[in-house]
Structure formats: C-alpha cells, structure tokens
C-alpha atoms as an extended CHARMM CRD file, in Angstrom:
* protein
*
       268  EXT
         1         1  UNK       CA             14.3790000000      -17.8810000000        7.6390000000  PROA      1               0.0000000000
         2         2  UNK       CA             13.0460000000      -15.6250000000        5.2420000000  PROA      2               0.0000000000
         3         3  UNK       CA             10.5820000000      -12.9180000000        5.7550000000  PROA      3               0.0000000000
         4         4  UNK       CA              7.8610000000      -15.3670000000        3.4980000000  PROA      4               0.0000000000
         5         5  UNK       CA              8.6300000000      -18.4270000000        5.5460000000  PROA      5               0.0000000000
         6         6  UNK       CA              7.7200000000      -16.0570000000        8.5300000000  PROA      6               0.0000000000
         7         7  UNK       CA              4.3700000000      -15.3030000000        7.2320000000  PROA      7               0.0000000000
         8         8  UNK       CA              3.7830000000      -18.6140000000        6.6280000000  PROA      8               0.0000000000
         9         9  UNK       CA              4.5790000000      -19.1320000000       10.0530000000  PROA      9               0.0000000000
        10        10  UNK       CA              2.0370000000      -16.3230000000       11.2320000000  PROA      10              0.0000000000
        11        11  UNK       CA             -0.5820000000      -17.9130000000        8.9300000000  PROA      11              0.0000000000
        12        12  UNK       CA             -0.8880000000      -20.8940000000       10.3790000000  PROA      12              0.0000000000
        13        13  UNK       CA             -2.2130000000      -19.2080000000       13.7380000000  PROA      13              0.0000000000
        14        14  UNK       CA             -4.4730000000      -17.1490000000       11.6920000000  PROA      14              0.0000000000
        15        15  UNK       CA             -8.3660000000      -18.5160000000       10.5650000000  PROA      15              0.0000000000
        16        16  UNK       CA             -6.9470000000      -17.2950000000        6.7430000000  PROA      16              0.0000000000
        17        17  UNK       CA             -9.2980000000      -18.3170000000        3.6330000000  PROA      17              0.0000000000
        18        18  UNK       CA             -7.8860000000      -17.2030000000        0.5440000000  PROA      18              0.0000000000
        19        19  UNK       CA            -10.2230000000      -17.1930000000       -2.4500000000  PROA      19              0.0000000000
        20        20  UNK       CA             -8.9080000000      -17.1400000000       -6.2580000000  PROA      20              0.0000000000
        21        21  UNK       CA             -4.8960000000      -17.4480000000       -5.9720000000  PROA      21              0.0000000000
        22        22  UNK       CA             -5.0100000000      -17.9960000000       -9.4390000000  PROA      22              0.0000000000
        23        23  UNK       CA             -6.1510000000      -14.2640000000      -10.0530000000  PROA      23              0.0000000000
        24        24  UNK       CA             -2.6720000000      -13.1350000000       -8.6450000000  PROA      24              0.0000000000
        25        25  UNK       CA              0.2320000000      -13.1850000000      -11.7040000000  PROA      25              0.0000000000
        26        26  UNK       CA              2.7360000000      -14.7150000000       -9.9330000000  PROA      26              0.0000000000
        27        27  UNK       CA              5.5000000000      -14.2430000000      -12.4450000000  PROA      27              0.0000000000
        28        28  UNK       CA              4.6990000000      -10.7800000000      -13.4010000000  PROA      28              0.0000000000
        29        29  UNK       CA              4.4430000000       -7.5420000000      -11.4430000000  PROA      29              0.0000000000
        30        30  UNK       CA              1.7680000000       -6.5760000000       -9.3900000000  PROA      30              0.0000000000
        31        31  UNK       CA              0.6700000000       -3.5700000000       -8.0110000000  PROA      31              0.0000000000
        32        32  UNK       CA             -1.7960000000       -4.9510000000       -5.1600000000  PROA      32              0.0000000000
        33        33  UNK       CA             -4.4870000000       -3.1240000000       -3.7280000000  PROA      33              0.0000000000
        34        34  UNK       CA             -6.3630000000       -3.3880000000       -0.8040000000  PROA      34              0.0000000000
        35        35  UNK       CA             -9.0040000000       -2.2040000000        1.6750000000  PROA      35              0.0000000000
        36        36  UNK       CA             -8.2660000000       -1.3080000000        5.1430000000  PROA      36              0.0000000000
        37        37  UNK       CA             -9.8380000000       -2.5080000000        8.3260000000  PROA      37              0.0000000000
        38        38  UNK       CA             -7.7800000000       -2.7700000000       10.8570000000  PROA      38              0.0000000000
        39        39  UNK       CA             -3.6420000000       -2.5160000000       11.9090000000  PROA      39              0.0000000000
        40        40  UNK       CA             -3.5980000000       -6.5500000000       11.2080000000  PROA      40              0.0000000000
        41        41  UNK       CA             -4.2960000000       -6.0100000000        7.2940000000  PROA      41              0.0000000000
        42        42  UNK       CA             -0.7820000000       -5.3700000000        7.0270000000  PROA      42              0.0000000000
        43        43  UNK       CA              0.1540000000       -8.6870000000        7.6820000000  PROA      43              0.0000000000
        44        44  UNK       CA             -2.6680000000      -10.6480000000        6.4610000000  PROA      44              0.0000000000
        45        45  UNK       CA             -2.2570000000       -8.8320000000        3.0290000000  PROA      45              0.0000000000
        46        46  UNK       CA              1.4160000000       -9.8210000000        2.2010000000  PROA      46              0.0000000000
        47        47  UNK       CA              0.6080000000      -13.5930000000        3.9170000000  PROA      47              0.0000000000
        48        48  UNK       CA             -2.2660000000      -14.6290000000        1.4710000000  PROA      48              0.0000000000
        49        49  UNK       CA             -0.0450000000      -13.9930000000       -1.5020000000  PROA      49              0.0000000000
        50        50  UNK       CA              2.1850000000      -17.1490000000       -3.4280000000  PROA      50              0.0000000000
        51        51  UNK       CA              5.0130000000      -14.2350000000       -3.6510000000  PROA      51              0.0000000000
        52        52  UNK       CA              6.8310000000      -11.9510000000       -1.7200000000  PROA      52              0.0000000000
        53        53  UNK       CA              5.9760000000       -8.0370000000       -2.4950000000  PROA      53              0.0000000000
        54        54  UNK       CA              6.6200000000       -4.5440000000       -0.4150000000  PROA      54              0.0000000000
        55        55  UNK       CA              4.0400000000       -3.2850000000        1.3710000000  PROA      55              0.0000000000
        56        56  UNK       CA              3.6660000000        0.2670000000        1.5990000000  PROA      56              0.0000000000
        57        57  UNK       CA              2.7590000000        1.4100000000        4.7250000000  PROA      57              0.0000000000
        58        58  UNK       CA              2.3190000000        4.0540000000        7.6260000000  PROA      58              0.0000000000
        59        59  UNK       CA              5.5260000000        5.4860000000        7.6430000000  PROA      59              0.0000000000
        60        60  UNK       CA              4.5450000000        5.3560000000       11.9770000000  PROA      60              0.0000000000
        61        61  UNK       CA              4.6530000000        1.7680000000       11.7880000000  PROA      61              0.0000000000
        62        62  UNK       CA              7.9330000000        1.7560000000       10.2750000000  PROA      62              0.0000000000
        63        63  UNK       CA              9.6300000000        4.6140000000       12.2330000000  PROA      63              0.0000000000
        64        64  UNK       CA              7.9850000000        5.0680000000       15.0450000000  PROA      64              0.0000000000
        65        65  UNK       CA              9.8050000000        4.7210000000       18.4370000000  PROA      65              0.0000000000
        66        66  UNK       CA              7.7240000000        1.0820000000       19.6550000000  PROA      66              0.0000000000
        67        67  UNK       CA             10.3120000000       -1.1810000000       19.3180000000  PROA      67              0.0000000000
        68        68  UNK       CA              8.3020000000       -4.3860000000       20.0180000000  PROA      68              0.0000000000
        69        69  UNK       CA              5.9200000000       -3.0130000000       16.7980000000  PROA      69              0.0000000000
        70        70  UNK       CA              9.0830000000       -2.4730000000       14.9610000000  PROA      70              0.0000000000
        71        71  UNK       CA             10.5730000000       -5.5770000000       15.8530000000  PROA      71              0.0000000000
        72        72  UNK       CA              6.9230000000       -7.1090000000       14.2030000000  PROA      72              0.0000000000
        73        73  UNK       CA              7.0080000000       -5.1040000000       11.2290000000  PROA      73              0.0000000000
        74        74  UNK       CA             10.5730000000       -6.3740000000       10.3480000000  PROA      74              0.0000000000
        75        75  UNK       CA             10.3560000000       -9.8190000000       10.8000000000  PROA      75              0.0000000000
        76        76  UNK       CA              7.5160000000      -10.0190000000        8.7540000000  PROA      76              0.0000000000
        77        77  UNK       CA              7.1220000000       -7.1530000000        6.2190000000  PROA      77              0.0000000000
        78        78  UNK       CA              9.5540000000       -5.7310000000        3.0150000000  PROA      78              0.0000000000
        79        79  UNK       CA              8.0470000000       -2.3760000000        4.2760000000  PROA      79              0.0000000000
        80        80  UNK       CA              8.3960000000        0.7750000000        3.2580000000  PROA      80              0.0000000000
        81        81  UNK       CA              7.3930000000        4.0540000000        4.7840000000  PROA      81              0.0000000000
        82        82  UNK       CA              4.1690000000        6.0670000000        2.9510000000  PROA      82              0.0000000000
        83        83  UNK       CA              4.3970000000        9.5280000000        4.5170000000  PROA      83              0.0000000000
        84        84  UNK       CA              0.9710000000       11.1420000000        4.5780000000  PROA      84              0.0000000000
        85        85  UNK       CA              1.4340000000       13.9690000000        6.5040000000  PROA      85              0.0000000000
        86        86  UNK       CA              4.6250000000       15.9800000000        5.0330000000  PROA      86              0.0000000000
        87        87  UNK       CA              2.5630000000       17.5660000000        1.7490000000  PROA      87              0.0000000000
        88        88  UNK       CA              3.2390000000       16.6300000000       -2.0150000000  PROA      88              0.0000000000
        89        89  UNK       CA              6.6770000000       17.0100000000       -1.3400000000  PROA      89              0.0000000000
        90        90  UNK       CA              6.9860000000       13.8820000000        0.4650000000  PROA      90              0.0000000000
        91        91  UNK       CA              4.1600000000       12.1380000000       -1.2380000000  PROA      91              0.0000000000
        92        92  UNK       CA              6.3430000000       11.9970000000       -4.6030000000  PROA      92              0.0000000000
        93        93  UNK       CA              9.1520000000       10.6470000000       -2.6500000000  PROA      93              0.0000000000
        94        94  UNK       CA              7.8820000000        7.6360000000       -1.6170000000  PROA      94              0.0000000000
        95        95  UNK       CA              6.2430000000        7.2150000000       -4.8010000000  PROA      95              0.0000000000
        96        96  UNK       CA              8.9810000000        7.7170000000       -6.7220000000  PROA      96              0.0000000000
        97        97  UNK       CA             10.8820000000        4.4810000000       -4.1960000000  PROA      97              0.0000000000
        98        98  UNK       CA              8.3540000000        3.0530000000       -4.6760000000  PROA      98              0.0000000000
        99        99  UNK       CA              8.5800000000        3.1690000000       -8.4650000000  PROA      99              0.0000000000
       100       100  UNK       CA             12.1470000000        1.6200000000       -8.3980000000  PROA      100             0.0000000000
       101       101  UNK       CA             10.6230000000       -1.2580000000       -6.8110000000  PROA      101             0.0000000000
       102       102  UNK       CA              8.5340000000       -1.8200000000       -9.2970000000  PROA      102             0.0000000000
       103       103  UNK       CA             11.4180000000       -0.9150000000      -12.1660000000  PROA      103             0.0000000000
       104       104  UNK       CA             13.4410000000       -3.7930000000       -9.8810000000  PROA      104             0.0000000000
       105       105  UNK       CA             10.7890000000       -6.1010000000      -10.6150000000  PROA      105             0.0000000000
       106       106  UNK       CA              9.3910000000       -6.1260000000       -7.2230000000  PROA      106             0.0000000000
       107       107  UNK       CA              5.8150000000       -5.9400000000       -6.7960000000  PROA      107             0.0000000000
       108       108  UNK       CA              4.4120000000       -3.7470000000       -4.2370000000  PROA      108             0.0000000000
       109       109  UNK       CA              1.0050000000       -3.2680000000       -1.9410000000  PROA      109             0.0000000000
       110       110  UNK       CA             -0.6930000000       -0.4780000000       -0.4540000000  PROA      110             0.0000000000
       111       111  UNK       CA             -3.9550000000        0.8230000000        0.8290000000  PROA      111             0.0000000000
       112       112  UNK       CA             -5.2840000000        3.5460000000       -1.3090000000  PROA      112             0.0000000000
       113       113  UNK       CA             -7.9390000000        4.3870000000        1.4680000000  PROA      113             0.0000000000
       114       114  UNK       CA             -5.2180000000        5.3480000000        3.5390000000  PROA      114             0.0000000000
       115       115  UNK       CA             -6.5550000000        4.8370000000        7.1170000000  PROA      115             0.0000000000
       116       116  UNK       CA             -8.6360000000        1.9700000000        8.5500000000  PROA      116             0.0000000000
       117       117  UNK       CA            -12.3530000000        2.7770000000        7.5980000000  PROA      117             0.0000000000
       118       118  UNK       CA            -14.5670000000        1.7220000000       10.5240000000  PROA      118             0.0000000000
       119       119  UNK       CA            -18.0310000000        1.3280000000        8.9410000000  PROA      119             0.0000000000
       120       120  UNK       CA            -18.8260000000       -1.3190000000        6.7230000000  PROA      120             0.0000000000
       121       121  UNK       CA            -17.8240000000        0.7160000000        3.4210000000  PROA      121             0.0000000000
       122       122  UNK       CA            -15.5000000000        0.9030000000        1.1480000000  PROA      122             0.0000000000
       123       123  UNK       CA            -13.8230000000        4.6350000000        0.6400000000  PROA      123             0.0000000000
       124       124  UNK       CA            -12.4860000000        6.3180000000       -2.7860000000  PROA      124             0.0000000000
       125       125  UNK       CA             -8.9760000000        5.2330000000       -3.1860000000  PROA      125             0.0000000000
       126       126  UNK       CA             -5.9450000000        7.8720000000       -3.6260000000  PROA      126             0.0000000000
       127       127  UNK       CA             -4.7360000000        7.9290000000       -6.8630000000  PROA      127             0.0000000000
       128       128  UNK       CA             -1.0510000000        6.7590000000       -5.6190000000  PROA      128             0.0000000000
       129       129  UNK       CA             -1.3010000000        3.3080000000       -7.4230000000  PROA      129             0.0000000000
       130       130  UNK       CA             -2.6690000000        4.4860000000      -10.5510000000  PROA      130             0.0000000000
       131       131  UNK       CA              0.1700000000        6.7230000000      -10.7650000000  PROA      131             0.0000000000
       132       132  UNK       CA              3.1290000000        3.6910000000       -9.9660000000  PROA      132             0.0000000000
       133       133  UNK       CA              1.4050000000        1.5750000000      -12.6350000000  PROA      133             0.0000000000
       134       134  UNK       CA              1.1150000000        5.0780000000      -15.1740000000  PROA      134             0.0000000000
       135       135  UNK       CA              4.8960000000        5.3500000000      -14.0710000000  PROA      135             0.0000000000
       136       136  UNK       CA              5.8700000000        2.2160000000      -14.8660000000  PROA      136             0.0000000000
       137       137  UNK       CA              4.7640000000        2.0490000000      -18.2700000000  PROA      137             0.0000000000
       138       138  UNK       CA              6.1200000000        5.1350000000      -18.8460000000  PROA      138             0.0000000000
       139       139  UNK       CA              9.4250000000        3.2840000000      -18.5310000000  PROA      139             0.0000000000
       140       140  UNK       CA              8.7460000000        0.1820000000      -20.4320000000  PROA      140             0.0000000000
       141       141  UNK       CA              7.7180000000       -1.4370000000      -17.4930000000  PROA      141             0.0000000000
       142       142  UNK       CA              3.7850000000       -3.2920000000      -17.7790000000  PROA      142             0.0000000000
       143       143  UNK       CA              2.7660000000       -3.8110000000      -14.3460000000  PROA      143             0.0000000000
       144       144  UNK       CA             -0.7410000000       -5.4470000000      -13.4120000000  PROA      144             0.0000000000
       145       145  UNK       CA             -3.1090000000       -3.5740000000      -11.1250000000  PROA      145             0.0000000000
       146       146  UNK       CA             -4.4400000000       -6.4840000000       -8.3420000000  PROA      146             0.0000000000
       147       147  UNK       CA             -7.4500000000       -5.6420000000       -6.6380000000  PROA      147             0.0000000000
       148       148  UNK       CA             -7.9680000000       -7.1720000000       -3.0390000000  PROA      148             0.0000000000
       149       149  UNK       CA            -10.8720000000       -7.5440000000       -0.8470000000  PROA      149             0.0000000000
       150       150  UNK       CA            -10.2010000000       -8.6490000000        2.8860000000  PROA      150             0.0000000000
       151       151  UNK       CA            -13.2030000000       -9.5380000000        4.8940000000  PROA      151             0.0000000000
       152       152  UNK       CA            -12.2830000000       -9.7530000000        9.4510000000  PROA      152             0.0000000000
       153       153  UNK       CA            -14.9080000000      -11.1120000000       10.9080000000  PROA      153             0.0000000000
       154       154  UNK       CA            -14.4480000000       -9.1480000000       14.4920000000  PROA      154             0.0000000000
       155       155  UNK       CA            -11.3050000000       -6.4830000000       15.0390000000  PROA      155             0.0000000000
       156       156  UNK       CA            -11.9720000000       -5.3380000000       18.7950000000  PROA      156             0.0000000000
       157       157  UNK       CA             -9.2190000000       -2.9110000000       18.3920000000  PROA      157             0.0000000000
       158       158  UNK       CA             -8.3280000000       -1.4900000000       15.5180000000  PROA      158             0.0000000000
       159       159  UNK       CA             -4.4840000000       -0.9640000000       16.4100000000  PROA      159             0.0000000000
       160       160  UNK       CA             -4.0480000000       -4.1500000000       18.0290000000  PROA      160             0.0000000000
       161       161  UNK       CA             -0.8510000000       -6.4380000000       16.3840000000  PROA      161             0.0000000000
       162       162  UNK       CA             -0.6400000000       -9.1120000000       18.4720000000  PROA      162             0.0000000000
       163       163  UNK       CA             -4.3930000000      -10.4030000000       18.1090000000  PROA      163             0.0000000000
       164       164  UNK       CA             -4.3340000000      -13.5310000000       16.2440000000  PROA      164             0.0000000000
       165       165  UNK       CA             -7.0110000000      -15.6720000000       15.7090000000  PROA      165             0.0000000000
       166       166  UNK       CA             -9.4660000000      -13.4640000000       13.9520000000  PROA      166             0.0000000000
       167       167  UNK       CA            -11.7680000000      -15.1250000000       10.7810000000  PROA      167             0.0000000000
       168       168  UNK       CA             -9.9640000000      -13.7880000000        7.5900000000  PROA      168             0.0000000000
       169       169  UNK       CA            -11.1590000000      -14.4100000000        4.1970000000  PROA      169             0.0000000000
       170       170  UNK       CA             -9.2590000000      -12.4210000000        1.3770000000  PROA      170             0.0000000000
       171       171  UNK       CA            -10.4910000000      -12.5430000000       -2.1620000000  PROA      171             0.0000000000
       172       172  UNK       CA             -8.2290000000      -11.9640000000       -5.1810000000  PROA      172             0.0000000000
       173       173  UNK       CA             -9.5440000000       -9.9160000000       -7.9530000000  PROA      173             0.0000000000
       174       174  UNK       CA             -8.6490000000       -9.9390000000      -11.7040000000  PROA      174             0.0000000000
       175       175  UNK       CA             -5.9420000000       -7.2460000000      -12.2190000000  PROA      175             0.0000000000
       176       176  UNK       CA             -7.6010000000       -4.4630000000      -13.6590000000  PROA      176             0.0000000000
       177       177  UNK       CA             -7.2030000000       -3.3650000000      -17.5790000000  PROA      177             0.0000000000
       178       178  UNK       CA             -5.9990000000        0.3110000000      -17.3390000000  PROA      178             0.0000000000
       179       179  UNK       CA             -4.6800000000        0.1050000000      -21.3530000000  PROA      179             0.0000000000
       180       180  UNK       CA             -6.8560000000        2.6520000000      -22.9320000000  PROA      180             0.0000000000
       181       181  UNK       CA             -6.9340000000        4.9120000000      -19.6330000000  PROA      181             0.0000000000
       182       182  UNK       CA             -3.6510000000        4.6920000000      -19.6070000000  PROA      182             0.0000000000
       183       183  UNK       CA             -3.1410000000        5.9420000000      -23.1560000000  PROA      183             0.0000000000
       184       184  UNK       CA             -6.1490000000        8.7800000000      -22.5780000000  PROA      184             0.0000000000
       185       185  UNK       CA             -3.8460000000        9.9130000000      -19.4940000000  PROA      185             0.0000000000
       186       186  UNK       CA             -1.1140000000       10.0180000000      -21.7020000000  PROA      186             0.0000000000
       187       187  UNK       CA             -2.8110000000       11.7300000000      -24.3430000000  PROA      187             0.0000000000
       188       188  UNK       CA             -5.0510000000       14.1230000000      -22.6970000000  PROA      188             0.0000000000
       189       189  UNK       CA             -5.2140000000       17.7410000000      -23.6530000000  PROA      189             0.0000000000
       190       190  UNK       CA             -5.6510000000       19.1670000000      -20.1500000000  PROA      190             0.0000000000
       191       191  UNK       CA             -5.0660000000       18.6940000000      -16.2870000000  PROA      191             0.0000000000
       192       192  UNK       CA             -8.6380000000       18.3030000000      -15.8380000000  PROA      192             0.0000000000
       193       193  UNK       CA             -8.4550000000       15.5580000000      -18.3880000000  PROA      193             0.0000000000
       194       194  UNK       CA             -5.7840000000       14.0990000000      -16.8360000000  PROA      194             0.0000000000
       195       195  UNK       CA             -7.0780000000       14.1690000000      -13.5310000000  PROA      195             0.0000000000
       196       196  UNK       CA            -10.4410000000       11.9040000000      -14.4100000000  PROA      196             0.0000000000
       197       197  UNK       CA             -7.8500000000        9.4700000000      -16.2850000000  PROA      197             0.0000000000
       198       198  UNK       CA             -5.4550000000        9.2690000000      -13.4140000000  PROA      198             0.0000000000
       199       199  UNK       CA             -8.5260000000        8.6000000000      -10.9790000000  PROA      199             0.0000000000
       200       200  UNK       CA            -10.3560000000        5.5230000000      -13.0570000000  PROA      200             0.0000000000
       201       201  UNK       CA             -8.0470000000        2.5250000000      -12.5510000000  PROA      201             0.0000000000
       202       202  UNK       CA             -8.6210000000        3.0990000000       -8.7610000000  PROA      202             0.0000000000
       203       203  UNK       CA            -11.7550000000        4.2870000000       -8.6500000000  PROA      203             0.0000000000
       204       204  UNK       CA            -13.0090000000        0.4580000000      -10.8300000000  PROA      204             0.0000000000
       205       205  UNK       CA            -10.5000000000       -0.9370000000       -8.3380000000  PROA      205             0.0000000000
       206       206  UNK       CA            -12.1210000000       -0.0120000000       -5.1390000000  PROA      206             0.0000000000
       207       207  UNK       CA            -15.8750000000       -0.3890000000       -6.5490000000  PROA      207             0.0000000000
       208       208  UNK       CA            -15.0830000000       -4.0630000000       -7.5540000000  PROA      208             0.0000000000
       209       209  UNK       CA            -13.4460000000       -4.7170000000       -4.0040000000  PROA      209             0.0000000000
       210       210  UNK       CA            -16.9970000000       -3.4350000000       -2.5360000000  PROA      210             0.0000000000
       211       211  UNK       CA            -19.1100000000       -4.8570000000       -4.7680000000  PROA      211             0.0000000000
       212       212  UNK       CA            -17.1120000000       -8.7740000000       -3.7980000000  PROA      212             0.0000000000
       213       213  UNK       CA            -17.6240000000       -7.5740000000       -0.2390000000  PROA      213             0.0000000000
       214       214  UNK       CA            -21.2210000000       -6.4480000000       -0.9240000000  PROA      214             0.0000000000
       215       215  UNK       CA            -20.9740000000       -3.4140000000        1.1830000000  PROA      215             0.0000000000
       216       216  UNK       CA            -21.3040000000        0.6700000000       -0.3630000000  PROA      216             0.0000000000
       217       217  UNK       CA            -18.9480000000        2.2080000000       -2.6030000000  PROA      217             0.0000000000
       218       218  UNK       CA            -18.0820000000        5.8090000000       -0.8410000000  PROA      218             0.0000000000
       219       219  UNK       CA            -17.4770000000        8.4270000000       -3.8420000000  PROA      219             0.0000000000
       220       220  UNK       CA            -15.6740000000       10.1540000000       -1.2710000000  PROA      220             0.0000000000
       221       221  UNK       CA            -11.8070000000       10.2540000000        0.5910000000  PROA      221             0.0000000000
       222       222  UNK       CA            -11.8110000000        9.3580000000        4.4540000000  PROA      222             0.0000000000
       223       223  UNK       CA            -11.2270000000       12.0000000000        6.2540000000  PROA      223             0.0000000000
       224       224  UNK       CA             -7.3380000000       11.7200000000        7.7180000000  PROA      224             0.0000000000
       225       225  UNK       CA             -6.9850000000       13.3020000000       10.7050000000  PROA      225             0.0000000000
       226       226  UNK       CA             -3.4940000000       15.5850000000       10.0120000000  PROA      226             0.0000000000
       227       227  UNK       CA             -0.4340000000       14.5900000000       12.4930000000  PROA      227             0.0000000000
       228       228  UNK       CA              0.7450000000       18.2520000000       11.8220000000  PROA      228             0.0000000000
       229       229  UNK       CA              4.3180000000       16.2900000000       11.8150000000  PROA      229             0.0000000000
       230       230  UNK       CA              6.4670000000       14.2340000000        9.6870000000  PROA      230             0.0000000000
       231       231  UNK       CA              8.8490000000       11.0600000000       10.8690000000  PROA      231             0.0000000000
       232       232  UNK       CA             12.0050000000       10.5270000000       10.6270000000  PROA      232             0.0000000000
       233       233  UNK       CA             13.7400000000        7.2970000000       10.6200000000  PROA      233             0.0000000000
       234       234  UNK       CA             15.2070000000        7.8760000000       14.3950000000  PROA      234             0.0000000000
       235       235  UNK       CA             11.5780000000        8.1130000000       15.0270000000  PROA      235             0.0000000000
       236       236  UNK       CA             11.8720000000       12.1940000000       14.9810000000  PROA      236             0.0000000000
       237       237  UNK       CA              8.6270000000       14.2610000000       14.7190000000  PROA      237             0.0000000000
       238       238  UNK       CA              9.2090000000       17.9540000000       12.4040000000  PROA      238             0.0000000000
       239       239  UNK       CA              6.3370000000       20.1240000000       12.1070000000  PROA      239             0.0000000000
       240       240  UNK       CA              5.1320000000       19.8670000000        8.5400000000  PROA      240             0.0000000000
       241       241  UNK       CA              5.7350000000       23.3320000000        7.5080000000  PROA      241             0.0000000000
       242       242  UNK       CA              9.2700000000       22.9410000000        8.6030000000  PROA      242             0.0000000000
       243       243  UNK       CA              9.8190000000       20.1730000000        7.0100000000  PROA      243             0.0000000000
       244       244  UNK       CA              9.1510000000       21.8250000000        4.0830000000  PROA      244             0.0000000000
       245       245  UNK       CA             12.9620000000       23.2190000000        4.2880000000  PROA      245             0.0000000000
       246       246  UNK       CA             15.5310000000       21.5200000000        1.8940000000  PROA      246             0.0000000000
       247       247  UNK       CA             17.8100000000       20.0380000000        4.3780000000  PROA      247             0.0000000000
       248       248  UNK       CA             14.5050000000       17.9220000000        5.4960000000  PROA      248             0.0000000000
       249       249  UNK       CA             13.1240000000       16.9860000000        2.0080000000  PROA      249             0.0000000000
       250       250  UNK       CA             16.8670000000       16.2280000000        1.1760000000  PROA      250             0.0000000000
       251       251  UNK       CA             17.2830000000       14.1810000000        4.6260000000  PROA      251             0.0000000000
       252       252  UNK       CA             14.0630000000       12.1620000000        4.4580000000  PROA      252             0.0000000000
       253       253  UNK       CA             15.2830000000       10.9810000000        0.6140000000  PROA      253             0.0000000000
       254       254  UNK       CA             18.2040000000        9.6630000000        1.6660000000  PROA      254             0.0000000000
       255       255  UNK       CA             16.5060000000        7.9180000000        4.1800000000  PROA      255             0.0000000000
       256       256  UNK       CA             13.7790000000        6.6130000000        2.1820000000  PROA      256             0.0000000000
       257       257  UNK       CA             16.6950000000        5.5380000000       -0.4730000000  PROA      257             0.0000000000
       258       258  UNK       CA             19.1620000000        3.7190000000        2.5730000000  PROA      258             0.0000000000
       259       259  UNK       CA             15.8150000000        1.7220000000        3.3190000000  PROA      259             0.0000000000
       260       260  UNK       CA             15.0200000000        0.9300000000       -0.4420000000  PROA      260             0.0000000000
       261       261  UNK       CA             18.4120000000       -0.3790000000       -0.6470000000  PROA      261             0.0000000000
       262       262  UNK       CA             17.9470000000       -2.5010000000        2.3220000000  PROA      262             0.0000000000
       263       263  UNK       CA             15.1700000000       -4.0420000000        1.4710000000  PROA      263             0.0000000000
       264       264  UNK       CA             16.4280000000       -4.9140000000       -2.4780000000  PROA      264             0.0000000000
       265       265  UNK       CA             19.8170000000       -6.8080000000       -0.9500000000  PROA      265             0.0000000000
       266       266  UNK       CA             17.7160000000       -8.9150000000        1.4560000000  PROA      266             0.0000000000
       267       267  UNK       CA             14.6490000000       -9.7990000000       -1.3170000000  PROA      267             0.0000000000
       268       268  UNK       CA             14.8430000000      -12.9880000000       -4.1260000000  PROA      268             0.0000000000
C-alpha cells in the first residue's frame, strides 16, 4: 500500500470537508501552501489533495528520536526535513532539495508561518515558497503557487498525532499569478527591490487564506522560539554555531540528499 492509499485510509476516520478540488492542478506542479494550527495539519494537508506531493516539514518530526512519531510520519508522509534553526546555511539546503523536487516534477507543501499560530490569525508567511517557485522558473520549470486554508474546529493539544476525529474543513484556493512579480524580481535594480518582489506572492497568498477563513491578516512573522541546535538524521542535536563548521554543513547535505533520493525511488 502506498503512502496515498494510507491517507485515504486516515481520512476516513477524520470529519474532512474539502472545498474546491477543482482549484488544485492536478497534472501540473504545485507549490501548496498552508496555514498552521496544530501538529495534525501535516497530515490533513497532504490527505485532502487528488495527488501525492512532499511535505516539508519540522525537520524534529522527521529526525527526532520518537520512534512511534516517526513510524507516523513515514507511513503517511513523502517528508522532508525544513531546518529552522541551523542559520541561512541550512535554510538554502533544504530549499535547494526541495527545488529538485520540484525540477523532478514533484509538487511540494509547506507552512510558510513556520510554527502553529495559536490565536485565530493568520501570520506573514516566509518567503521560502516564493523563492522554490522564483527557482523553478529560473530553470524552465512553471510551477503554480496553491494557496490553502484549513479550518479545526477544536485542537486540545497542539502536538497531539494520534487525535482523530477533529471537524476539518480545508478550502483550496486559486494558485496565485506571480508572472509580472516574478519578472520585477528578476529585473529589479536593487536588493531592496528584490526583497518587496520576493515577499508579494506570499504575502497575497497568506492574506487570501485569511480573508476565506475570515480571521486578521498579521503583517508580522511569529515569533519562533530558537532550539539553539540543529538535527541530525540519527536524531543528533549540534549547537548552531557549531554547526556552522564545514564537516556539519557538508554532513547534513548528504543527508538531506540520501533522503531526497529515498523519497524519488518510492514516489509515481
């Protein structure tokens, strides 16, 4: 059984209403984007979609040392790690795997908010999506941008995976036209320029996934609170200044790169 088959599985215990399927391009490539409420998103994400896709997550819930939530993540989820905590440096790596999914045409998901948000708002996204789709079409590749909005109608703990039963309804948004900021971004004379290019496809994603939930638009990032650490697949924490060092940045590629390769044998 295939990891979709599974989700279908884990939808059928689930109260899931999925609005506007026919938003979602099935046959092209999609960079999805969602909000983020709670640990389960992860799951209901990737199980309200007609298509497989990656989801980019915590790299904690990939590598952490929980084997029962590891166990969880694999049966269901193409995932692949988003490290938030090791600087630029390891930003751009995961990025850049994340790219080559998209280059394979896979599509991939991810929450730009980057942590659950635990009032009934919707934060700024990170710009890590408008950069894969930026990517992409800098290498011939057109890949739509797919807002989200998922709605849980009670989360009594936020963390909590094996809660099922929960009222879902997930809306599908038309993919967003990023042509001409795509072409200003290219074009632009300055980093400042570039910057307020780079941030718009996100920034109209995220405002019409709160304006479908009817809840505020925050013109501002969560506040992560900083692990100090990065994690290794063996589920090894390095302080993030150390991990700085080239024999880390090196070892966490390669990692990052066996896992990509895992995931593209086992995937249609």
């Amino acid at each position: 059984m295939n990891k979709l088959e599974n989700l279908k599985e884990l939808r059928n215990k689930v109260n899931l209403i999925v609005k506007n399927v026919d938003n979602y391009p099935k046959d092209e490539i999609n960079v999805v984007v969602a909000n983020h409420n709670c640990l389960m998103d992860i799951f209901y994400l990737p199980m309200s979609l007609p298509k497989e896709i990656v989801s980019l997550i915590s790299a904690r819930l990939i590598f952490k040392n929980e084997q029962e939530r590891k166990d969880i993540v694999n049966k269901y989820l193409y995932a692949m790690p988003v490290e938030a905590h090791g600087g630029p440096a390891y930003t751009n790596m995961c990025l850049a795997q994340a790219l080559e999914f998209l280059l394979n045409k896979k599509s991939v998901s991810i929450f730009p908010e980057g942590a659950y948000v635990y009032d009934k708002k919707i934060f700024r996204g990170h710009t890590g999506a408008s950069r894969l789709v930026y990517n992409a079409r800098n290498n011939q590749q057109h890949v739509n941008l797919v807002p989200v909005s998922i709605y849980v109608s009670r989360i009594d703990d936020l963390d909590n995976y094996n809660k099922i039963g929960d009222d879902v309804e997930i809306t599908i948004l038309p993919p967003i036209d990023y042509e001409e900021l795509y072409y200003n971004y290219k074009w632009a004379q300055n980093k400042e320029e570039k910057n307020i290019f780079l941030h718009q496809p996100i920034d109209i994603a995220m405002e019409q996934i709160a304006n479908n939930l009817d809840i505020p638009y925050e013109n501002n990032y969560i506040k992560l609170r900083n692990k100090g650490n990065v994690i290794f697949s063996d589920g090894s924490l390095i302080d993030t200044q150390i991990a700085q060092q080239t024999k880390y940045v090196n070892r966490y590629n390669e990692e990052l790169n066996d896992q990509k390769a895992k995931l593209l044998k086992i995937m249609k």
